[in-house]
N, CA, C and O atoms as a GROMACS GRO file, in nm:
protein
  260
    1UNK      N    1   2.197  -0.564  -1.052
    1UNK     CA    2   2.232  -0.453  -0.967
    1UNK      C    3   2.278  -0.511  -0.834
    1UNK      O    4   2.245  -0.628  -0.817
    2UNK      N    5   2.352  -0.450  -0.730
    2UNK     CA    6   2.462  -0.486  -0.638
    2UNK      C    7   2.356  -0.432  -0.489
    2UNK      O    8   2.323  -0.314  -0.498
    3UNK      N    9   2.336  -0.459  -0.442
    3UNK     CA   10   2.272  -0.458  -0.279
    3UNK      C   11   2.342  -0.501  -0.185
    3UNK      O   12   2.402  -0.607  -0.201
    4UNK      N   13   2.353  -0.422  -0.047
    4UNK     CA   14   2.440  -0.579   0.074
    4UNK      C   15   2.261  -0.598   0.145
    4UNK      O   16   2.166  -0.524   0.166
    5UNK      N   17   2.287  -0.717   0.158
    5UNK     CA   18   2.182  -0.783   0.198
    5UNK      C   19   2.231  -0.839   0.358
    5UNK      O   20   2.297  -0.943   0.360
    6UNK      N   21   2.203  -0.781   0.467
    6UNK     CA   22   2.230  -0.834   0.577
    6UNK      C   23   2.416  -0.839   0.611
    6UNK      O   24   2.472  -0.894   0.705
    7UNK      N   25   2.464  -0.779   0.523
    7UNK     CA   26   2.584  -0.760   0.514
    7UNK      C   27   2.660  -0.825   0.428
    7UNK      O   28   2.772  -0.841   0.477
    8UNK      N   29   2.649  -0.873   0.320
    8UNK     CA   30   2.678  -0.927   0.229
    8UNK      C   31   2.618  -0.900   0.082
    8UNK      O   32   2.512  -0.949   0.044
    9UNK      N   33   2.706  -0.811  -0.002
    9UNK     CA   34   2.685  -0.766  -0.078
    9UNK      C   35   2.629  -0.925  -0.242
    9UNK      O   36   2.695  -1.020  -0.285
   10UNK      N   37   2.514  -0.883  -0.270
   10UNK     CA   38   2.415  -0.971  -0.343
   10UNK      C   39   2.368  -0.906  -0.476
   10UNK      O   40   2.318  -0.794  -0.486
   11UNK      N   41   2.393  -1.002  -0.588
   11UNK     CA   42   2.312  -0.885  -0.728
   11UNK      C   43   2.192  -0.937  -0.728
   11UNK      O   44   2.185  -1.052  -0.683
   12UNK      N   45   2.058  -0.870  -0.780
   12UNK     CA   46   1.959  -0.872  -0.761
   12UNK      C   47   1.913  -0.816  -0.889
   12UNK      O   48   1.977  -0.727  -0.945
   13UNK      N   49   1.785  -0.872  -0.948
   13UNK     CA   50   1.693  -0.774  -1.089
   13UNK      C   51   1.719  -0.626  -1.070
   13UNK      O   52   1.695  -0.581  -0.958
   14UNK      N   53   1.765  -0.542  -1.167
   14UNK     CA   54   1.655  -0.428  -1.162
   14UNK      C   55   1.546  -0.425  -1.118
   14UNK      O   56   1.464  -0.513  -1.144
   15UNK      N   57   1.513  -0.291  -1.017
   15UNK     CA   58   1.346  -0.215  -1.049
   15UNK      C   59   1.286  -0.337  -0.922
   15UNK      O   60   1.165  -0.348  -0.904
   16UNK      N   61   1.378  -0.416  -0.846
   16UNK     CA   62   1.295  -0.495  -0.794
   16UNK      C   63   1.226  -0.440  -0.658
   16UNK      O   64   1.281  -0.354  -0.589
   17UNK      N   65   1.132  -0.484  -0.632
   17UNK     CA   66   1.047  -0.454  -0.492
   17UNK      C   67   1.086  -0.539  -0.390
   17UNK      O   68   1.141  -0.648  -0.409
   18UNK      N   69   1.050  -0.475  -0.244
   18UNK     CA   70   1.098  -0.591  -0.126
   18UNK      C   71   0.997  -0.709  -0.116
   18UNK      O   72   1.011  -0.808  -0.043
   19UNK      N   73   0.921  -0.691  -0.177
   19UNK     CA   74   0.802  -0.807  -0.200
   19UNK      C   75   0.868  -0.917  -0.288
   19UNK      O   76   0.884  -1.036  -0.259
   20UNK      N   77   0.912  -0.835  -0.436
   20UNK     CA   78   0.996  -0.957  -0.492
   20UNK      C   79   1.128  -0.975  -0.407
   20UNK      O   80   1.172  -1.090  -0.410
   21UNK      N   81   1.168  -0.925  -0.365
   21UNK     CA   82   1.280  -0.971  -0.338
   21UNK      C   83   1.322  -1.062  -0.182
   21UNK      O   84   1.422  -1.124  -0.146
   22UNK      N   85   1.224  -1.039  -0.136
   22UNK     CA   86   1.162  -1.211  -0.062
   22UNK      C   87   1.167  -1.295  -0.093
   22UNK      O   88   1.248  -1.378  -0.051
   23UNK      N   89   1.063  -1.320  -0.201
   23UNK     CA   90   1.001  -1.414  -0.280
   23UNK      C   91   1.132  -1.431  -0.339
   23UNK      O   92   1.127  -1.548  -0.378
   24UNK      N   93   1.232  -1.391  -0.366
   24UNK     CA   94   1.346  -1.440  -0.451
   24UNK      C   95   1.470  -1.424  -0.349
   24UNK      O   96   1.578  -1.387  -0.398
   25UNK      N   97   1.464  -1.441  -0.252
   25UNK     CA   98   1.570  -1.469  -0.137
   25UNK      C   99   1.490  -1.662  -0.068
   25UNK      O  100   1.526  -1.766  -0.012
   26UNK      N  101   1.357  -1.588  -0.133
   26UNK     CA  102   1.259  -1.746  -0.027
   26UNK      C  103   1.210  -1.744   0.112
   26UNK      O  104   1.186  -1.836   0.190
   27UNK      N  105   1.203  -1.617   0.126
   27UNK     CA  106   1.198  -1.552   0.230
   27UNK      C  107   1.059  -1.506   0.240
   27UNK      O  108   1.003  -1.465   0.138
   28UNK      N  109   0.989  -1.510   0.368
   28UNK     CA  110   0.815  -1.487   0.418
   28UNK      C  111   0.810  -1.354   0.390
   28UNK      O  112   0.906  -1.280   0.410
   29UNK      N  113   0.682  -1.309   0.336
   29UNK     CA  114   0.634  -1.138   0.288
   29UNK      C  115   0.655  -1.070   0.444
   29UNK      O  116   0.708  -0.961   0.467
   30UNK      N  117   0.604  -1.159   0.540
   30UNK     CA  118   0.593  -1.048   0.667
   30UNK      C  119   0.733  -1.088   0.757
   30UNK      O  120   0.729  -1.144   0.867
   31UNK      N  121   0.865  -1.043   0.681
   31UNK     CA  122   0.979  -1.041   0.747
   31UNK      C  123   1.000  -0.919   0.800
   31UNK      O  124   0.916  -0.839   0.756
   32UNK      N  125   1.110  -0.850   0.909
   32UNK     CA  126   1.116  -0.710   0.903
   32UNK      C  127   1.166  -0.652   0.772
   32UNK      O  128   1.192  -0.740   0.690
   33UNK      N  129   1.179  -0.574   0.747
   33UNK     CA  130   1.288  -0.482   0.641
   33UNK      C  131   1.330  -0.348   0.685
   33UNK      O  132   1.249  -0.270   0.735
   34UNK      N  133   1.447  -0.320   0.668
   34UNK     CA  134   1.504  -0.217   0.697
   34UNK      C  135   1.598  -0.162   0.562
   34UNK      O  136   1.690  -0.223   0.508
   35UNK      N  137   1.546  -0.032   0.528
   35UNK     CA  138   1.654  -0.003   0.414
   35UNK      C  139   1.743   0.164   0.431
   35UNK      O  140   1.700   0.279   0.443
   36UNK      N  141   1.818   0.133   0.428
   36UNK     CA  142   1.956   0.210   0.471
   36UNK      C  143   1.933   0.289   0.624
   36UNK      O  144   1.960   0.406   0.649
   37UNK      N  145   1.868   0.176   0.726
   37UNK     CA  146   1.831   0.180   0.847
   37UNK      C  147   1.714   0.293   0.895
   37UNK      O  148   1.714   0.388   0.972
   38UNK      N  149   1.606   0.226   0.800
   38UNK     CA  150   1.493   0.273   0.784
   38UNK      C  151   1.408   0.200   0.795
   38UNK      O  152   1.409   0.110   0.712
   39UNK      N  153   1.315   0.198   0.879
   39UNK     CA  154   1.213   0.058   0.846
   39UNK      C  155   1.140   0.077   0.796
   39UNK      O  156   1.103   0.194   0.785
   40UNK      N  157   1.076  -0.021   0.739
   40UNK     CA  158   0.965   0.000   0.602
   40UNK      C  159   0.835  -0.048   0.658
   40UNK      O  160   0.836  -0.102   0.768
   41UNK      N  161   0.720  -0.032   0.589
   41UNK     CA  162   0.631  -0.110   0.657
   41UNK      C  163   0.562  -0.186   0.595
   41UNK      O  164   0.570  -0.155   0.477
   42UNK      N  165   0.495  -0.272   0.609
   42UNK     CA  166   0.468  -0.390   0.508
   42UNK      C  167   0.367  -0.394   0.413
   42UNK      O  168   0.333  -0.496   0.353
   43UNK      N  169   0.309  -0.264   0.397
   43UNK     CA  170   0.228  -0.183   0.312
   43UNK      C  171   0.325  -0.128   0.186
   43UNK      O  172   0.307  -0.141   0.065
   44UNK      N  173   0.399  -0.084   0.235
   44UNK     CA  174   0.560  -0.017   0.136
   44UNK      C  175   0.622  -0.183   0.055
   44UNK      O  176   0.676  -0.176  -0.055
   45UNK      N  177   0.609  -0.281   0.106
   45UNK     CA  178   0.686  -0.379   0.029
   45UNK      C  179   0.678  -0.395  -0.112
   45UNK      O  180   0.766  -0.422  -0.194
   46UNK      N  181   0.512  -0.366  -0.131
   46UNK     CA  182   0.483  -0.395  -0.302
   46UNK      C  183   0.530  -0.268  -0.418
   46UNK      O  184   0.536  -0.268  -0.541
   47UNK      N  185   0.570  -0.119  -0.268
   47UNK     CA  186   0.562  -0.001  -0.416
   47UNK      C  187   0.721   0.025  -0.407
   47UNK      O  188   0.778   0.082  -0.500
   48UNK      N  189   0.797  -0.021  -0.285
   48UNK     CA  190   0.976   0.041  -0.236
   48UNK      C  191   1.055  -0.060  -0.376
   48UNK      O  192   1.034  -0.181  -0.387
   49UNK      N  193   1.143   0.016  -0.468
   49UNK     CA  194   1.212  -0.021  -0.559
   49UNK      C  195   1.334   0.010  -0.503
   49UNK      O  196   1.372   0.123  -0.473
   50UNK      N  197   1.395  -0.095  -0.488
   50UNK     CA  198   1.536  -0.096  -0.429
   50UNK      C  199   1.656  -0.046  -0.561
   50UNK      O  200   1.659  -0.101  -0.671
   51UNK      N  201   1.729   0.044  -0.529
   51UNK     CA  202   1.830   0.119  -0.577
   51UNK      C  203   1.985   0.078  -0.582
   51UNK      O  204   2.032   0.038  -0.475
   52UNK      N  205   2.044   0.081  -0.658
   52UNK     CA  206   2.198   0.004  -0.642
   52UNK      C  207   2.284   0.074  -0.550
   52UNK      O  208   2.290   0.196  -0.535
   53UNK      N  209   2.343  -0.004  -0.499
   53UNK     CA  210   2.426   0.019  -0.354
   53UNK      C  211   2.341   0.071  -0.255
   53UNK      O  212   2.389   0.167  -0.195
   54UNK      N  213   2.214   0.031  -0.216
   54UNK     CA  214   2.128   0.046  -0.075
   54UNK      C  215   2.179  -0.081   0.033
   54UNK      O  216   2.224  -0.195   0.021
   55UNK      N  217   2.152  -0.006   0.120
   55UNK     CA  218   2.152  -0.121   0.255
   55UNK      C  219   2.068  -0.205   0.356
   55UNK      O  220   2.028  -0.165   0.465
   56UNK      N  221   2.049  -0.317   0.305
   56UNK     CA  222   1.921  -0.377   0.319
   56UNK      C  223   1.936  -0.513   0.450
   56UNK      O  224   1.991  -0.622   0.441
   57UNK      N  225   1.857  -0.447   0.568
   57UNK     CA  226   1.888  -0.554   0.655
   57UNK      C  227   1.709  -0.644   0.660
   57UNK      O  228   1.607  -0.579   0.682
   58UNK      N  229   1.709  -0.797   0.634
   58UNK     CA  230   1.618  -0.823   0.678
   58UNK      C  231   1.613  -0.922   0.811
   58UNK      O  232   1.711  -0.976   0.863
   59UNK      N  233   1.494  -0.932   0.848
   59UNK     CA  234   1.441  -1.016   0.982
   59UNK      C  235   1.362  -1.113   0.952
   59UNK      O  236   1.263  -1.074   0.891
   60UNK      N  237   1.368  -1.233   0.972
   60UNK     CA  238   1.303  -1.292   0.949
   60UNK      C  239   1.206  -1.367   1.102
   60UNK      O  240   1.265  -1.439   1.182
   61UNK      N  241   1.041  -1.329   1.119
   61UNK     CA  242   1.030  -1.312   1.265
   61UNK      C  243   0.953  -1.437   1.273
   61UNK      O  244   0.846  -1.454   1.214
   62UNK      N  245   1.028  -1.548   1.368
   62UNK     CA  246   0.987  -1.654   1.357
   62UNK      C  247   0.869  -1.643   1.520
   62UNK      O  248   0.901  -1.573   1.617
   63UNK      N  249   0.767  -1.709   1.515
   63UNK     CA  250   0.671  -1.677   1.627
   63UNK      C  251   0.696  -1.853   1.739
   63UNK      O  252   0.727  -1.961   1.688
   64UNK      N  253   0.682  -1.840   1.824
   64UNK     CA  254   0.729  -1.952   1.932
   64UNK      C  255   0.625  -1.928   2.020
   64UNK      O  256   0.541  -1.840   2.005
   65UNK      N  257   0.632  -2.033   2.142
   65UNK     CA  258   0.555  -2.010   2.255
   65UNK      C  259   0.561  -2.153   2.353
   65UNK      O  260   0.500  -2.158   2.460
   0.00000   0.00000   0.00000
C-alpha cells in the first residue's frame, strides 16, 4: 500500500501500525507522528492502522543539552 511519508510517497505492509512502521523505517517508538496533520499520541501507535493514500509526517526528537 502507497503512503507519503514526510513527503515522499513510500509502499508499506498492509494493516500496518505506526509502531510497526517505525520499527520498519528504523526509526525510535517515541518519534512525533502526525497523520493527515493530526497528531497522534504515543498510546495510539500500537492500535492507528494506517490507510492507503494517508499523510504521514514523522519527527524524529533528538534530546541535546
Amino acid at each position: 500500500m502507497e503512503v507519503t511519508i514526510n513527503n515522499k510517497k513510500i509502499e508499506v505492509p498492509e494493516d500496518i501500525t505506526i509502531s510497526e512502521l517505525l520499527k520498519y523505517l528504523n526509526l525510535r517508538k517515541k518519534s512525533a507522528v502526525w497523520i493527515n496533520e493530526k497528531q497522534l499520541l504515543l498510546k495510539e501507535y500500537d492500535t492507528y492502522k494506517l490507510s492507503e493514500n494517508e499523510n504521514v509526517k514523522i519527527l524524529n526528537i533528538i534530546g541535546g543539552g
